[in-house]
C-alpha positions as CSV (number, residue, x, y, z in Angstrom):
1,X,-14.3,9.1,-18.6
2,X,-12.8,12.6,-19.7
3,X,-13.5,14.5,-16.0
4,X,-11.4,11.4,-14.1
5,X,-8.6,11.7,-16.7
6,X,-8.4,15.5,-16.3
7,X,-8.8,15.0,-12.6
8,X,-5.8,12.7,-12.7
9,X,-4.1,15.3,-15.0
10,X,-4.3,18.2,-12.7
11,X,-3.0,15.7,-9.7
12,X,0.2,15.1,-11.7
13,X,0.5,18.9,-12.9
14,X,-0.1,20.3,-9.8
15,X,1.9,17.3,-7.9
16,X,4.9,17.6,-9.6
17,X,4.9,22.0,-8.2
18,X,4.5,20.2,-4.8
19,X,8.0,18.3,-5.3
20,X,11.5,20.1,-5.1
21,X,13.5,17.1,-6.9
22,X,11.2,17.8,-10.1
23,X,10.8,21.5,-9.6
24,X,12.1,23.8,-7.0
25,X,12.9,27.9,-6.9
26,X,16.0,28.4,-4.7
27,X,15.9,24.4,-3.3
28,X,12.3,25.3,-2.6
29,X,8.8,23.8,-3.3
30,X,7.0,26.1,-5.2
31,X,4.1,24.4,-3.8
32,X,3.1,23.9,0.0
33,X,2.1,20.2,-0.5
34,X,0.5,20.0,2.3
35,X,-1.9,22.6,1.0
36,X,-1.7,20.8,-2.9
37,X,-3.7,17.3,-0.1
38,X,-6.2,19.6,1.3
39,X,-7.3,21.5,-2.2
40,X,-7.4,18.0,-3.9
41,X,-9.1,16.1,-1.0
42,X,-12.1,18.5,-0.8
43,X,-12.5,17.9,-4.6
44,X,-12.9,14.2,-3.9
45,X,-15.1,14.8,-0.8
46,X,-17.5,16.7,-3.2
47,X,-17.4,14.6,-6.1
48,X,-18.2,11.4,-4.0
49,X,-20.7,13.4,-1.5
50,X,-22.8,15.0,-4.5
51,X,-23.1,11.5,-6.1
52,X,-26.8,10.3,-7.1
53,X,-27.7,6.7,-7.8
54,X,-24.1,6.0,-8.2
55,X,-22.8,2.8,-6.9
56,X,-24.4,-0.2,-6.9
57,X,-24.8,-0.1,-2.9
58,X,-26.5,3.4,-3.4
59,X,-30.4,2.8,-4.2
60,X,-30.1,-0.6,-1.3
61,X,-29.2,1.7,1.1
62,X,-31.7,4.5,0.3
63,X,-34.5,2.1,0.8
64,X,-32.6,0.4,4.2
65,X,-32.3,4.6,4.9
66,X,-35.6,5.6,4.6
67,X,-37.2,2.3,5.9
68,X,-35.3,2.3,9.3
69,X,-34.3,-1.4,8.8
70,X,-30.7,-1.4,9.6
71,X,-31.8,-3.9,12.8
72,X,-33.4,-6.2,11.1
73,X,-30.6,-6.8,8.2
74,X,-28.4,-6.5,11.1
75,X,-26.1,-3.6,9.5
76,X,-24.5,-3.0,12.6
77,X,-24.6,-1.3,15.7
78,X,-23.0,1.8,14.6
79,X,-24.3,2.3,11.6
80,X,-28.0,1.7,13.3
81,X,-26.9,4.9,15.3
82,X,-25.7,7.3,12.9
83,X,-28.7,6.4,11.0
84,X,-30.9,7.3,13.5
85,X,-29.3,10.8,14.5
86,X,-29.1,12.0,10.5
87,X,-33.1,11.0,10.7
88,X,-33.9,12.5,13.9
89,X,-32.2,15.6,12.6
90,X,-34.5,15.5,9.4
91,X,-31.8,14.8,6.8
92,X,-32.5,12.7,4.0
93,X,-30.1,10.2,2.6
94,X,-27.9,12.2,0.5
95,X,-26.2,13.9,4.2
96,X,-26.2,10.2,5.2
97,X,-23.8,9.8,1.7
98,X,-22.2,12.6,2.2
99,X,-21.1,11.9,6.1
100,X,-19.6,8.5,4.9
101,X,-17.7,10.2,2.5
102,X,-16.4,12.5,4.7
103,X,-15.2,9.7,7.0
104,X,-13.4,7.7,4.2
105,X,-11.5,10.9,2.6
106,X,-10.7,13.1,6.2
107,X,-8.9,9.5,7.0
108,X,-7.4,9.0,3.6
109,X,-6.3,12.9,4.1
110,X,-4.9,12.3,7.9
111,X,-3.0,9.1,6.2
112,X,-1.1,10.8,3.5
113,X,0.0,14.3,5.5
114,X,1.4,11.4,8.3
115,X,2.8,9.0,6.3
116,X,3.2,10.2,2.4
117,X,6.4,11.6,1.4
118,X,5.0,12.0,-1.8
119,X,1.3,13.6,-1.6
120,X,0.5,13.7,-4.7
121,X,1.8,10.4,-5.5
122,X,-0.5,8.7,-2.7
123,X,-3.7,10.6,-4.7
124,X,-2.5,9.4,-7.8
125,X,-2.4,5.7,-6.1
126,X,-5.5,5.9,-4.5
127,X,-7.2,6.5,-7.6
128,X,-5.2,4.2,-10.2
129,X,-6.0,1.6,-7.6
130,X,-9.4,2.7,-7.8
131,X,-10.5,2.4,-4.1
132,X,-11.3,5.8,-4.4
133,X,-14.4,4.4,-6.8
134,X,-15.1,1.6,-5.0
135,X,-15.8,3.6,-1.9
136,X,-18.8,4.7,-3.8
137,X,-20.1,1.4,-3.7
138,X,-19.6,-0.3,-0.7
139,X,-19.3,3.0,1.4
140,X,-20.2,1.1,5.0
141,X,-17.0,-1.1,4.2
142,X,-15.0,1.6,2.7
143,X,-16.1,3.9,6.3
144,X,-15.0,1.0,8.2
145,X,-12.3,0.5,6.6
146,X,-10.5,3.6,6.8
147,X,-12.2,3.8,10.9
148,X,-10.1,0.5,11.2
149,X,-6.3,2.6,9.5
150,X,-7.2,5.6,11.7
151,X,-7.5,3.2,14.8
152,X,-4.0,1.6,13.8
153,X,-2.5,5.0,13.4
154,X,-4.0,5.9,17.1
155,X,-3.0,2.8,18.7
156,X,0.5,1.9,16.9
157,X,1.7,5.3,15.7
158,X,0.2,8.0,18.7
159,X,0.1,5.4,21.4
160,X,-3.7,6.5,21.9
161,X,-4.7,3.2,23.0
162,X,-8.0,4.1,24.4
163,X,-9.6,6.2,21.8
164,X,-7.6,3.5,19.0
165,X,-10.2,0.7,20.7
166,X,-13.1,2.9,20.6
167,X,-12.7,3.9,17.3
168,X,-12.4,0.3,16.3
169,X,-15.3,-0.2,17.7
170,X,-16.9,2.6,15.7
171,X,-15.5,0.4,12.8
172,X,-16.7,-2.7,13.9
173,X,-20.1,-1.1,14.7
174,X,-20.2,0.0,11.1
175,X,-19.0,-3.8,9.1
176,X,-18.5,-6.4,11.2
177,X,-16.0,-7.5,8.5
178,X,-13.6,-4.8,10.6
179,X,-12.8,-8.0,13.2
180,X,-11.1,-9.8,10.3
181,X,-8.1,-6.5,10.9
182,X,-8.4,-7.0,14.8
183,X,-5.1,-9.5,14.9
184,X,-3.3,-6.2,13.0
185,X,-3.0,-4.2,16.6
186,X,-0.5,-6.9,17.7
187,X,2.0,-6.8,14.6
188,X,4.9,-4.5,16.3
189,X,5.3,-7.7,18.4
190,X,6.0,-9.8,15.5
191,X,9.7,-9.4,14.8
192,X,10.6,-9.5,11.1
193,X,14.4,-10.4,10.5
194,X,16.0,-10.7,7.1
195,X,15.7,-14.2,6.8
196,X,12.0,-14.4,7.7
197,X,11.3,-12.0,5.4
198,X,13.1,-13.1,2.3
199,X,11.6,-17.3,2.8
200,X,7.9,-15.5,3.0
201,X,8.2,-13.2,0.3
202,X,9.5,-16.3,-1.9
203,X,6.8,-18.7,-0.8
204,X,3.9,-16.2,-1.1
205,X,5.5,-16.1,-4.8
206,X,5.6,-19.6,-5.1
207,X,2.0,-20.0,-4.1
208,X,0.3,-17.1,-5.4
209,X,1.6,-18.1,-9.3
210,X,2.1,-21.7,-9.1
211,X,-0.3,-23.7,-6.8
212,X,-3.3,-24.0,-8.3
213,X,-6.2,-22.4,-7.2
214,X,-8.3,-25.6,-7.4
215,X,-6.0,-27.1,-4.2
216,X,-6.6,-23.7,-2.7
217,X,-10.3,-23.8,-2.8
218,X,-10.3,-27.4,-1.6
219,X,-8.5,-26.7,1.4
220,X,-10.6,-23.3,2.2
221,X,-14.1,-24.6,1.5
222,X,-13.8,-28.6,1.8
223,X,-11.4,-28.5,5.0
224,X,-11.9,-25.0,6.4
225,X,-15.4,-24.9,5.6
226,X,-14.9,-21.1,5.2
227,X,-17.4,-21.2,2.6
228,X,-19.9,-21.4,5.1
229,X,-18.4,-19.2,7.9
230,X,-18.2,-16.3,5.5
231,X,-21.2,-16.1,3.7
232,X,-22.7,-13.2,2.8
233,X,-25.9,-12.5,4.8
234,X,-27.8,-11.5,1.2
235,X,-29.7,-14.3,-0.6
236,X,-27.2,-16.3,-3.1
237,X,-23.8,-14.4,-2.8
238,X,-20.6,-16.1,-0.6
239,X,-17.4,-14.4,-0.2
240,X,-15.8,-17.4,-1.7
241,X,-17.0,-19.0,-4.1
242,X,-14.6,-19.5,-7.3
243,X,-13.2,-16.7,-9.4
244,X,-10.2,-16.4,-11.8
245,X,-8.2,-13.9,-11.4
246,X,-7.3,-12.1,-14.6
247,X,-3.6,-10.6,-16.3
248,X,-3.9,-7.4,-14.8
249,X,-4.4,-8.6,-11.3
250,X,-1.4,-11.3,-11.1
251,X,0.3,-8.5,-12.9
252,X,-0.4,-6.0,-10.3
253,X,0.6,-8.4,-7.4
254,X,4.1,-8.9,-8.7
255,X,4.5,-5.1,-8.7
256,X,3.6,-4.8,-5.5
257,X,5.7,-7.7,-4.5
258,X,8.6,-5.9,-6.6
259,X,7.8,-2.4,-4.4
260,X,7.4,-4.2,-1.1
261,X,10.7,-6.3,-1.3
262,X,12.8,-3.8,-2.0
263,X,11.4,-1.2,0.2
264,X,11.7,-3.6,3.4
265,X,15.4,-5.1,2.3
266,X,16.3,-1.6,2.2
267,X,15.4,-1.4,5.5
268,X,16.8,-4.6,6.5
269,X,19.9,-3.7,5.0
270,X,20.5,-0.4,6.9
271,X,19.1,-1.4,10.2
272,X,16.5,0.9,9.9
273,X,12.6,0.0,11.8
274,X,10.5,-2.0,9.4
275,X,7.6,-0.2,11.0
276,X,3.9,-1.4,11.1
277,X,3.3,-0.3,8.1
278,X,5.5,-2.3,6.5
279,X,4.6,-5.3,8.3
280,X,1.0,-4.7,6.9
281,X,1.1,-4.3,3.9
282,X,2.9,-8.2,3.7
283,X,-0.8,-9.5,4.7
284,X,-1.8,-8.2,1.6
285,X,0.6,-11.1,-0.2
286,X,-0.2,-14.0,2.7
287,X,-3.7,-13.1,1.4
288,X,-4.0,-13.1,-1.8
289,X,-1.3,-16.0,-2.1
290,X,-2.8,-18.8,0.1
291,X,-6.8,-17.8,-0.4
292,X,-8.6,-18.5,-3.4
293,X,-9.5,-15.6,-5.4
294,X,-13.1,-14.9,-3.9
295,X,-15.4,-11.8,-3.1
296,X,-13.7,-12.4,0.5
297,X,-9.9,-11.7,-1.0
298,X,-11.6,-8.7,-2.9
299,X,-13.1,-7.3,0.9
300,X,-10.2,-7.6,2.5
301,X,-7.6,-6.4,0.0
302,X,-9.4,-3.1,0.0
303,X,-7.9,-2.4,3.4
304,X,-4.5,-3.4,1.9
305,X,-4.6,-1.1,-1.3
306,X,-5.0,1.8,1.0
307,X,-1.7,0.6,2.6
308,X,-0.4,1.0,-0.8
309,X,-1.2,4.9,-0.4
310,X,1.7,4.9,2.2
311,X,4.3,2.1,0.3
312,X,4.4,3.7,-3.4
313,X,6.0,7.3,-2.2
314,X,8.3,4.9,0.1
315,X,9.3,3.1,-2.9
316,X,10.2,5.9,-4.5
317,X,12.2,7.7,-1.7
318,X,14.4,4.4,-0.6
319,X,16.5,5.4,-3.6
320,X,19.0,7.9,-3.6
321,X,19.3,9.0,-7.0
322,X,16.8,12.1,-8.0
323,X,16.9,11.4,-11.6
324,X,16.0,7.4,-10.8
325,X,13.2,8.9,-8.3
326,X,11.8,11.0,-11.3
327,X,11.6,7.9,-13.3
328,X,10.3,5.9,-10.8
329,X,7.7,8.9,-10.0
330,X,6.5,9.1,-14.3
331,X,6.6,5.3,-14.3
332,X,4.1,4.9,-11.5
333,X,1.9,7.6,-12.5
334,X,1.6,6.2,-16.4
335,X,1.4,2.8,-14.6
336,X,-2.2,3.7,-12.7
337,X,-2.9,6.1,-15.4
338,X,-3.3,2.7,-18.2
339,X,-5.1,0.8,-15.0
340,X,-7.4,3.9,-14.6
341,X,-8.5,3.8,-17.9
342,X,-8.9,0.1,-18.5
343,X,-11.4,0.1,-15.2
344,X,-13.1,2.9,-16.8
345,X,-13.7,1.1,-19.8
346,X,-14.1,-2.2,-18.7
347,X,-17.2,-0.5,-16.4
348,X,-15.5,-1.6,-13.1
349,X,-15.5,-5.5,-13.6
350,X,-19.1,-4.9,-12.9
351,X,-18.2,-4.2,-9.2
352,X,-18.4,0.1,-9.9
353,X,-21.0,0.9,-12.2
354,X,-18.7,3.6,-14.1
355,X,-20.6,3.9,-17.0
356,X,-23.2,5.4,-14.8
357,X,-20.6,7.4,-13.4
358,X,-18.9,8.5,-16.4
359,X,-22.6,9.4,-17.3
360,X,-23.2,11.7,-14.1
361,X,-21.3,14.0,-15.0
């Protein structure tokens, strides 16, 4: 545990160098923090590239790896593909490891210099929402994933329509789970007025604490049949059968409601875009408020908590007080520092094996 604690200690110390409203030498950063994302995303590449047997994905894949079998487990087209070339060259599995980490943290980097007006507050999130550990795990997801944001970035933020669908694609070749994110490409035609806003933010409330998961799971599995549509293609797992969700998960939903209301009233408020961003990051409510808590929830919220890479700095700048930004900056940081630590000791919710991590190193 005591390397991710430090590692999360020298993000904040060197962060808060990176950030003129903490510390600044004649109204200037002392540190370039575009610089301060590059040192500290190299550090994660190497840490998640130089892994060994960690993740409970990790020894699965070795044997699909060395066994050629991605066809007949039907892992994807993609993912067939780069399997093949890393063999062909001669590279054993831990360059296969290593090239999926790269994909998942160049992304994440790309993200935060575009979007992040915080840097160091987006690393500190992507950790203390630990998708930065579960990438380790279910790396093909976690590639396809972050394929998926850079596609959304290329088709809704650089108008690169062409190369967006092709690396979607790429995504889709890698988890076909990536289709589930395909209605996403469409959201700057769905107009989002105050009004609309406030009745979905209240009902997503409404449902997510009050409307009991039993009705939820009737209507998904009984009526829906998605029980059945989304099963896993492994022997006895489905994305949804019945969980419970625990304290710290309702208690992390109302913060993010908190965040994401006032962010996008803000906006509202002063006629400013509510970008696509924005609008995404919403799913991550509709989601988790009418679905029952399943392993499907859980796959598709991982997408959403990188969103949250982009909304925490947002929070933080919609207000225009530097000493309430400060707050709001320690707050945040103490907040996933406590979340950190109770994953780390609670070994991942058996989800991350951490205690094999922890042991690593």
């Amino acid at each position: 545990m005591e390397i991710y604690i430090i590692l999360y200690a020298l993000l904040i110390s060197f962060g808060i160098y990176t950030d003129n409203e903490i510390i600044n030498f004649n109204k200037k950063r002392i540190l370039n923090p575009n610089l301060y994302l590059f040192a500290f995303t190299i550090v994660l590449f190497i840490v998640s590239s130089t892994r060994i047997g960690i993740g409970t994905d990790y020894e699965l894949y070795n044997g699909i790896y060395n066994a050629a079998a991605e066809n007949s487990l039907e892992l994807g087209q993609s993912f067939k593909w780069f399997s093949d070339l890393f063999r062909l060259l001669g590279l054993d599995y831990q360059y296969f490891i290593a090239f999926n980490s790269f994909i998942f943290i160049s992304i994440i980097c790309y993200f935060i210099y575009n979007f992040s007006e915080y840097k160091y507050i987006s690393l500190i999130t992507l950790l203390g929402t630990y998708s930065y550990f579960s990438s380790f795990n279910g790396f093909r997801q976690f590639s396809a994933i972050s394929l998926v944001l850079l596609a959304l970035i290329l088709c809704l933020h650089k108008n690169k329509k062409i190369i967006g669908a092709i690396v979607f694609i790429i995504a889709f070749g890698m988890h076909k789970s990536s289709i589930m994110f395909l209605p996403f490409f469409f959201i700057n035609y769905i107009p989002l007025k105050r009004k609309m806003f406030l009745i979905l933010m209240f009902i997503n409330l409404f449902s997510f604490f009050l409307v009991p998961d039993i009705f939820k799971n009737l209507l998904f599995n009984n009526l829906l049949h998605f029980n059945e549509f989304f099963a896993e293609k492994y022997t006895d797992t489905q994305h949804a059968e019945g969980m419970v969700r625990g304290l710290t998960n309702k208690m992390f939903f109302l913060f993010y409601w908190i965040i994401t209301f006032k962010v996008i009233l803000n906006k509202i408020k002063s006629n400013e875009t509510v970008n696509w961003l924005d609008k995404l990051f919403l799913f991550y409510f509709i989601i988790n408020s009418f679905l029952p808590y399943s392993n499907l929830v859980k796959r598709i919220s991982y997408f959403f908590e990188l969103i949250a890479i982009y909304m925490m700095p947002k929070f933080i700048s919609s207000n225009e007080s530097i000493l309430l930004k400060n707050v709001l900056k320690a707050a945040i940081s103490i907040i996933f520092l406590v979340r950190l630590i109770y994953v780390l000791i609670q070994n991942g919710d058996g989800v991350v094996p951490y205690e094999t991590i922890i042991s690593f190193f």
